[in-house]
Kinemage of the C-alpha trace (Angstrom):
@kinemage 1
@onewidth
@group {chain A} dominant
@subgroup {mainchain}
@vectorlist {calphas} color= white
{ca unk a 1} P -45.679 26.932 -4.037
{ca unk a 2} L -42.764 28.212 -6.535
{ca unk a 3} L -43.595 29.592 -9.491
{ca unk a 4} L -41.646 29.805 -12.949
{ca unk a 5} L -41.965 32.108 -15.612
{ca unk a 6} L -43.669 31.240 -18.571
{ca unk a 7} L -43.771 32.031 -22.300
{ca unk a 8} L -43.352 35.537 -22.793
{ca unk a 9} L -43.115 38.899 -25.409
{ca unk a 10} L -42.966 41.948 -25.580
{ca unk a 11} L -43.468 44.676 -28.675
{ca unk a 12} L -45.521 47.942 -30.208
{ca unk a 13} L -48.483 46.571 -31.606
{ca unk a 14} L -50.502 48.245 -34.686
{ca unk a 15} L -47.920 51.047 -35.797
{ca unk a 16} L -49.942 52.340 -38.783
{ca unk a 17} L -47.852 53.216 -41.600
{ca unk a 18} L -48.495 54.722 -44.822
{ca unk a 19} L -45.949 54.760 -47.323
{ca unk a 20} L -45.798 56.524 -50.741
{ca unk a 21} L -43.771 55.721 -53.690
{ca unk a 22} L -43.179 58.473 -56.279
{ca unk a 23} L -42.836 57.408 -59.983
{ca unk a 24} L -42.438 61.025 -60.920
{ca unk a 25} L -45.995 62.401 -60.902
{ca unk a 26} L -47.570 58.681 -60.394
{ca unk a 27} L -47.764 57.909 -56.915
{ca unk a 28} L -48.456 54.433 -55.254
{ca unk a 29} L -49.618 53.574 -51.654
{ca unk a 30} L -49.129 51.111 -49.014
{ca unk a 31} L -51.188 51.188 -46.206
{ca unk a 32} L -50.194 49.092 -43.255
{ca unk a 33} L -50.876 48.297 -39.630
{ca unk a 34} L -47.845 46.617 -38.308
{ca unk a 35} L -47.771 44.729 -35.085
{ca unk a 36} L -43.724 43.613 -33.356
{ca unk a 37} L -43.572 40.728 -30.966
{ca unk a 38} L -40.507 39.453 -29.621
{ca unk a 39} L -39.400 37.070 -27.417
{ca unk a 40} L -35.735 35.650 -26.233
{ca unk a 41} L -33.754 35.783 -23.011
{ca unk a 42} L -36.388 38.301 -20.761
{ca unk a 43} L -36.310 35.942 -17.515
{ca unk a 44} L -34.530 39.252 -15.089
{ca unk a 45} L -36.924 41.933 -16.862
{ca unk a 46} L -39.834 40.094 -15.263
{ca unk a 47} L -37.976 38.799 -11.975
{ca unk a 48} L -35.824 42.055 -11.234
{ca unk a 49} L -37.073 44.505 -13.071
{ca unk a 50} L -33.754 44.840 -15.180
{ca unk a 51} L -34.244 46.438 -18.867
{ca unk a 52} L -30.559 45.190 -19.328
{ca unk a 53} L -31.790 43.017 -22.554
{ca unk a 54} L -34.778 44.693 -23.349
{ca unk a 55} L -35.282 46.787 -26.697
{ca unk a 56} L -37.706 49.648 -26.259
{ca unk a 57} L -41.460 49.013 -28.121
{ca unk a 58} L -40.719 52.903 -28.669
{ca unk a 59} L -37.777 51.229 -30.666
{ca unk a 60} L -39.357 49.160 -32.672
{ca unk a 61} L -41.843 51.519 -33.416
{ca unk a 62} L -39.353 53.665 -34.800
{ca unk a 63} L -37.418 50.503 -36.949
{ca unk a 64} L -40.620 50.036 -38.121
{ca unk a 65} L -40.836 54.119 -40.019
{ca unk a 66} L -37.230 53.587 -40.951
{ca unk a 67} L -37.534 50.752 -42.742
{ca unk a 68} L -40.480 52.246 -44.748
{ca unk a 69} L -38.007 54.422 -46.123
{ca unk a 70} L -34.717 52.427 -46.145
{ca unk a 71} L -36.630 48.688 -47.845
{ca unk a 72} L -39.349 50.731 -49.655
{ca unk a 73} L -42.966 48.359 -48.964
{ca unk a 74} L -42.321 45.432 -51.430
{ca unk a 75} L -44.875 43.357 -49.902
{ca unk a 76} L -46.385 43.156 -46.499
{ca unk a 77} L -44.844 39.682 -46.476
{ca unk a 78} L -41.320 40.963 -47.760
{ca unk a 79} L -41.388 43.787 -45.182
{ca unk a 80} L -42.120 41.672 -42.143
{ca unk a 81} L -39.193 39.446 -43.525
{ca unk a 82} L -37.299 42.178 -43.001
{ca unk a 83} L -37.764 43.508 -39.983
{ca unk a 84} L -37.965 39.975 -38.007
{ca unk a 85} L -34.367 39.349 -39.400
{ca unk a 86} L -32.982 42.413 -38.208
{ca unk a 87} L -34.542 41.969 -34.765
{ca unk a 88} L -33.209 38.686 -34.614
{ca unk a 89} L -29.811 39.843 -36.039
{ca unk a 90} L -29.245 42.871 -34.276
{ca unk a 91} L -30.305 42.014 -30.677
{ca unk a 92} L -28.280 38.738 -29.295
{ca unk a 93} L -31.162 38.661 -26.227
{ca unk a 94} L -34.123 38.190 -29.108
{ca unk a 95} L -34.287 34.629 -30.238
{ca unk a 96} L -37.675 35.304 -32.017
{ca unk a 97} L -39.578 37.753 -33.809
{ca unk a 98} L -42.976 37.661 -34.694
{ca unk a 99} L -44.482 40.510 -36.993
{ca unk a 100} L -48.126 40.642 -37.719
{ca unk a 101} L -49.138 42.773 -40.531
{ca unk a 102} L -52.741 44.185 -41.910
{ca unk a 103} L -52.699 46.183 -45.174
{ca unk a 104} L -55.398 48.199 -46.711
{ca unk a 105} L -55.740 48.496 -50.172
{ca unk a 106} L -56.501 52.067 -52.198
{ca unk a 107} L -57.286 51.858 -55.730
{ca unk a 108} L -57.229 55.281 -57.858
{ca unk a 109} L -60.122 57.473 -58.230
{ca unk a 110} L -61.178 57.321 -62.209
{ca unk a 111} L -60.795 60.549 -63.893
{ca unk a 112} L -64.007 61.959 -66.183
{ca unk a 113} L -60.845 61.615 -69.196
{ca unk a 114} L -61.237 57.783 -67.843
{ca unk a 115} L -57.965 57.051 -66.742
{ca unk a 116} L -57.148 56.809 -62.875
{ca unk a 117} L -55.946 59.692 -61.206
{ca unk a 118} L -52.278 59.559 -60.880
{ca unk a 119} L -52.187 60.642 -56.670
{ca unk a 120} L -55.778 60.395 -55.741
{ca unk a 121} L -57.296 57.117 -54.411
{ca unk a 122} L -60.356 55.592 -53.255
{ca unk a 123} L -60.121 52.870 -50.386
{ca unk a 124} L -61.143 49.860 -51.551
{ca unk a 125} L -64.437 47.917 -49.017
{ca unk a 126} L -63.113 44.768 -49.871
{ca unk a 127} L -61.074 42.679 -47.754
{ca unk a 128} L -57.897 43.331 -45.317
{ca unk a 129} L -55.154 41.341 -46.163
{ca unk a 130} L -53.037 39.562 -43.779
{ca unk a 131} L -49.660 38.337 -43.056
{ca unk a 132} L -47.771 37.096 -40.192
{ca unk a 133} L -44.138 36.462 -40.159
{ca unk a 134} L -42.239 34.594 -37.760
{ca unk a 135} L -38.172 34.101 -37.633
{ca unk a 136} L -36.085 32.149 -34.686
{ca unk a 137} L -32.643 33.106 -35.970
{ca unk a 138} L -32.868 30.056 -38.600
{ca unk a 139} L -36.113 28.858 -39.461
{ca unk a 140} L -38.956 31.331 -41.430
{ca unk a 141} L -42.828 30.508 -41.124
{ca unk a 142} L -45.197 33.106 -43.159
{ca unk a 143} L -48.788 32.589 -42.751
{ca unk a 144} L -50.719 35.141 -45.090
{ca unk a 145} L -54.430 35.626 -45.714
{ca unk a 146} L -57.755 37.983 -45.658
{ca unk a 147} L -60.127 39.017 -43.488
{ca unk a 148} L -63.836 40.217 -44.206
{ca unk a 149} L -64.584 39.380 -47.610
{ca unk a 150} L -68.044 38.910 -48.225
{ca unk a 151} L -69.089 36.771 -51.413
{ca unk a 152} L -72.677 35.697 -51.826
{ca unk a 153} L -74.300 33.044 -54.268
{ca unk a 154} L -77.953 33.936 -54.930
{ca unk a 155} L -78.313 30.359 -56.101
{ca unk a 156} L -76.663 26.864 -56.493
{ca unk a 157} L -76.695 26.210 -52.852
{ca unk a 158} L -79.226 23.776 -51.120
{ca unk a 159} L -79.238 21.907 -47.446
{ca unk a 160} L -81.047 19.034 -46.482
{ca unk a 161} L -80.859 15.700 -45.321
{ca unk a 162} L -79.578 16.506 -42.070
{ca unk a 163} L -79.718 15.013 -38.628
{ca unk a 164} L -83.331 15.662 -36.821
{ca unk a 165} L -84.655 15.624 -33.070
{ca unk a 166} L -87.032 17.443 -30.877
{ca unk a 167} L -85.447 20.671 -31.599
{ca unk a 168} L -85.358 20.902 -34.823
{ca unk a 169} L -87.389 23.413 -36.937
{ca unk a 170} L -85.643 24.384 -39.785
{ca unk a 171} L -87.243 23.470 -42.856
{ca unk a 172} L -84.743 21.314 -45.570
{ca unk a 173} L -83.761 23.820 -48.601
{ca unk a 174} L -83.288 22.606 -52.232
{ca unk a 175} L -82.361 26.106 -53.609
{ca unk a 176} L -81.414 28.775 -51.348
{ca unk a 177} L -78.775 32.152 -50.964
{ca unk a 178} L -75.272 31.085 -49.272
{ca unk a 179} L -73.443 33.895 -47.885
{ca unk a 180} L -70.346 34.352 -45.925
{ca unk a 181} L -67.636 37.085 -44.778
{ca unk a 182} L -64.197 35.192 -45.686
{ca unk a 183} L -61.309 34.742 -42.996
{ca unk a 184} L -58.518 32.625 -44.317
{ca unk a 185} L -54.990 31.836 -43.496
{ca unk a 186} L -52.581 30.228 -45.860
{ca unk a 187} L -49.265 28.220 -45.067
{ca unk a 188} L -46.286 28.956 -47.129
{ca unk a 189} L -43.516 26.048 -47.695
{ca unk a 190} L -41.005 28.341 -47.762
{ca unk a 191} L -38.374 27.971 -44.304
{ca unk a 192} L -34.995 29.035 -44.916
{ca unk a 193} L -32.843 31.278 -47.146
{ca unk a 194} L -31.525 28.610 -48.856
{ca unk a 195} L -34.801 28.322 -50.767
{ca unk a 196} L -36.143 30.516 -53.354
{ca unk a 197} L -38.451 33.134 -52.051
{ca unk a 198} L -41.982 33.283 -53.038
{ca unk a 199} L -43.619 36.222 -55.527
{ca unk a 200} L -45.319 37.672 -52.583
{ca unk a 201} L -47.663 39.646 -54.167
{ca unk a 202} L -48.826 37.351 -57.033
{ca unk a 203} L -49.227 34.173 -54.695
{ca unk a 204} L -51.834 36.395 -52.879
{ca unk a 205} L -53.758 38.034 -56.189
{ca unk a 206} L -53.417 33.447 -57.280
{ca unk a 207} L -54.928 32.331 -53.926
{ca unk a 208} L -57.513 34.806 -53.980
{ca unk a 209} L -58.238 34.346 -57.415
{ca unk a 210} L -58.702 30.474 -56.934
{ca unk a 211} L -60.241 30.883 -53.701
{ca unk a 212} L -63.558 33.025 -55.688
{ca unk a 213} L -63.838 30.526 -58.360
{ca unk a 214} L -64.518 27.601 -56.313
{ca unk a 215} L -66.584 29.584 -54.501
{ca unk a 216} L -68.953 30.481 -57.299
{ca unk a 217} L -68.423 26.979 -59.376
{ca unk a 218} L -69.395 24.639 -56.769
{ca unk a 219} L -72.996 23.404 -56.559
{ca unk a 220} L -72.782 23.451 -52.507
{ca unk a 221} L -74.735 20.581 -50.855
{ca unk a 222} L -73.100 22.343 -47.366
{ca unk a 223} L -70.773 25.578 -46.848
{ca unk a 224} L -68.715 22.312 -45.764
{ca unk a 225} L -68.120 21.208 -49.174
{ca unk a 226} L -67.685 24.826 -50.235
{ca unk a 227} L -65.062 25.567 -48.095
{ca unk a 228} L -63.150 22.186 -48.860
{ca unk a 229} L -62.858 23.021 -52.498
{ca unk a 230} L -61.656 26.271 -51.782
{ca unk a 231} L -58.987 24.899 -49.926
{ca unk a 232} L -58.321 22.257 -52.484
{ca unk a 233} L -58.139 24.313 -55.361
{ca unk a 234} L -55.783 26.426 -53.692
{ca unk a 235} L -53.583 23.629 -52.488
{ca unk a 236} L -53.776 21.917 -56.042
{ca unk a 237} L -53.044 25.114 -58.192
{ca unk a 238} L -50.346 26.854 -55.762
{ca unk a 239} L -47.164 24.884 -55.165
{ca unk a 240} L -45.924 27.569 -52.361
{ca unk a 241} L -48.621 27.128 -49.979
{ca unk a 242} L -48.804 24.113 -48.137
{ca unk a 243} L -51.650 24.380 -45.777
{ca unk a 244} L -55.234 26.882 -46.124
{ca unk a 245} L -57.591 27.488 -42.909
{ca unk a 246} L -61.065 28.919 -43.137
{ca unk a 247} L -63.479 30.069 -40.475
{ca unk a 248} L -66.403 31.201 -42.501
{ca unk a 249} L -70.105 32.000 -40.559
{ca unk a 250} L -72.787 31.183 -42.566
{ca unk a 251} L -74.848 34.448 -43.406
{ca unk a 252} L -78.192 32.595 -43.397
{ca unk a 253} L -81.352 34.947 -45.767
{ca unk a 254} L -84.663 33.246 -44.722
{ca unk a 255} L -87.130 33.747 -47.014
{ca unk a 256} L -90.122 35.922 -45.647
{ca unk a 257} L -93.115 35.153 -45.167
{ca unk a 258} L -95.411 36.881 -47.435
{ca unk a 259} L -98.278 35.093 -47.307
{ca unk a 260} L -100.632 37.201 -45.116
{ca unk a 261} L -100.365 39.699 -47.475
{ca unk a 262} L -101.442 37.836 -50.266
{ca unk a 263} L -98.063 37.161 -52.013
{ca unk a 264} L -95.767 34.466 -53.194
{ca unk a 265} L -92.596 34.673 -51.988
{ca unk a 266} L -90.413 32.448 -54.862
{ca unk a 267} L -87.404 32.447 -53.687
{ca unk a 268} L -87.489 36.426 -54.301
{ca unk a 269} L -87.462 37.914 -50.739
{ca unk a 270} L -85.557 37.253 -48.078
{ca unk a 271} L -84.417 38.164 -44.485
{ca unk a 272} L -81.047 38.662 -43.837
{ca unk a 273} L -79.754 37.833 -40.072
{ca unk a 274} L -76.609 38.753 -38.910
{ca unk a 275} L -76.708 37.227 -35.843
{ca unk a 276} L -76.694 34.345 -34.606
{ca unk a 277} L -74.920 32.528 -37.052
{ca unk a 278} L -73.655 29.069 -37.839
{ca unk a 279} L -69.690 29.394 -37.702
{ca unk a 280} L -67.572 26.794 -40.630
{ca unk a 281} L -64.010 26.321 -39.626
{ca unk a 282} L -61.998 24.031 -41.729
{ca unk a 283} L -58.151 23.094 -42.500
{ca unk a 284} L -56.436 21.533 -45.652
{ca unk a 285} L -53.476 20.373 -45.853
{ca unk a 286} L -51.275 19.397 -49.003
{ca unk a 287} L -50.553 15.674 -48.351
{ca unk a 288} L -47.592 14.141 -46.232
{ca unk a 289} L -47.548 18.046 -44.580
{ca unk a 290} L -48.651 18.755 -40.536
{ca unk a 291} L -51.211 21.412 -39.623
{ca unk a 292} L -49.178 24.270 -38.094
{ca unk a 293} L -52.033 26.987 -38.529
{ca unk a 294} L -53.731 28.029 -35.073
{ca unk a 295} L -57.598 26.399 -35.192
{ca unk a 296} L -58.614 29.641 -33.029
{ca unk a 297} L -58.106 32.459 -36.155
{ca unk a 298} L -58.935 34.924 -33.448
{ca unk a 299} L -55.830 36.443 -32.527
{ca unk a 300} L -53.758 35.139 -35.622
């Protein structure tokens, strides 16, 4: 039978890329790990074997240095802007660009004269931030987020009432620990030039912000619920972002046994399994707007 090619792209994924900003002896760092994907009119590359269209990944590897130096590291949102534009702009075979971005954040070591130390720095063991940007030539669509950030309430949190067969052992919980390792995507309304561009970096510091509190301020009958209301609040306080997926596992802490030795275990002691785990995925979406955000988070 014939065959016909497919959807296809090609790029140089994770070029890390550490740029430093001198404000005379106060430095600043941006620490990225930027991934290039494009796509376009790459039919003879995979049928011939002819590179006549096709842009090195050594290339865009290099674009990718250059324009740490030429556009400075704004934003990992503003850089990806710009380097999907000029792949789009400068290469009439690439329709699309897709850049993929992780940045890790450094925070400056204090000094014993407790200020921060104007070029030394401390990673931070928080989260990874995210951000994918994808251009056609016309149309923008940024999805940003975080990966890995672990939040725990000690309290507040119960489960019960649930369905019940043969199988079931676990015991109903009116007060118990509800843990999770954050990985979240959020939707930006912005599409076009013609519209103003977002404050890249304080829409991410807002989301995050109002992502925590409802974390921490709702009494969580489910990690359900939970995650609904921090979609919600992010949806109701941020007018840029118009959709917010979560896949969340549920760190479950069982409380340990301590009877046979004589104890009484109130709610004190507790067993913490990382595996296997109950996995939450949700999306919310501001009203009258479609879910564009892939349901698999995997490989977004």
């Amino acid at each position: 039978m014939p065959t016909i090619l497919g959807q296809n792209q090609y790029g140089k994924a994770e070029n890390r890329v550490v740029r430093i900003t001198r404000d005379g002896t106060t430095h600043h760092i941006k620490d990225l790990n930027v991934s290039v994907a494009l796509s376009g009119d790459m039919d003879e590359v995979h049928y011939s074997g002819s590179n006549a269209n096709v842009l090195p990944t050594d290339t865009t590897k290099n674009t990718v240095y250059a324009f740490a130096k030429e556009h400075g590291i704004e934003s990992a949102e503003q850089f990806g802007i710009h380097l999907a534009r000029h792949f789009v702009t400068s290469q009439e075979p690439i329709h699309r660009a897709r850049i993929r971005i992780e940045e890790y954040a450094w925070e400056r070591i204090e000094t014993s004269g407790g200020d921060g130390a104007k070029h030394s720095f401390v990673r931070k063991g928080q989260e990874t931030r995210l951000a994918q940007i994808t251009f056609d030539g016309e149309k923008w669509e940024v999805v940003s987020g975080l990966k890995d950030l672990t939040v725990m309430n000690s309290t507040d949190s119960e489960f019960w009432g649930y369905v019940k067969d043969r199988y079931t052992t676990l015991k109903e919980a009116y007060d118990r620990i509800l843990a999770t390792s954050v990985s979240g995507r959020w939707r930006f309304d912005w599409t076009d030039d013609e519209q103003a561009m977002p404050d890249w970096e304080r829409s991410y510091e807002e989301v995050r912000r109002h992502m925590l509190q409802a974390f921490a301020e709702t009494y969580s009958l489910s990690l359900q619920q939970t995650m609904y209301q921090m979609g919600a609040r992010i949806i109701d306080n941020r007018d840029e972002i118009d959709e917010v997926r979560f896949s969340l596992p549920n760190s479950h802490h069982f409380l340990v046994d301590l009877e046979p030795f004589g104890l009484r275990n109130d709610n004190e002691v507790y067993f913490a399994a990382d595996r296997p785990y109950g996995l939450i995925e949700v999306t919310v979406l501001r009203d009258g707007c479609d879910a564009r955000i892939p349901v698999d988070l995997t490989n977004l």
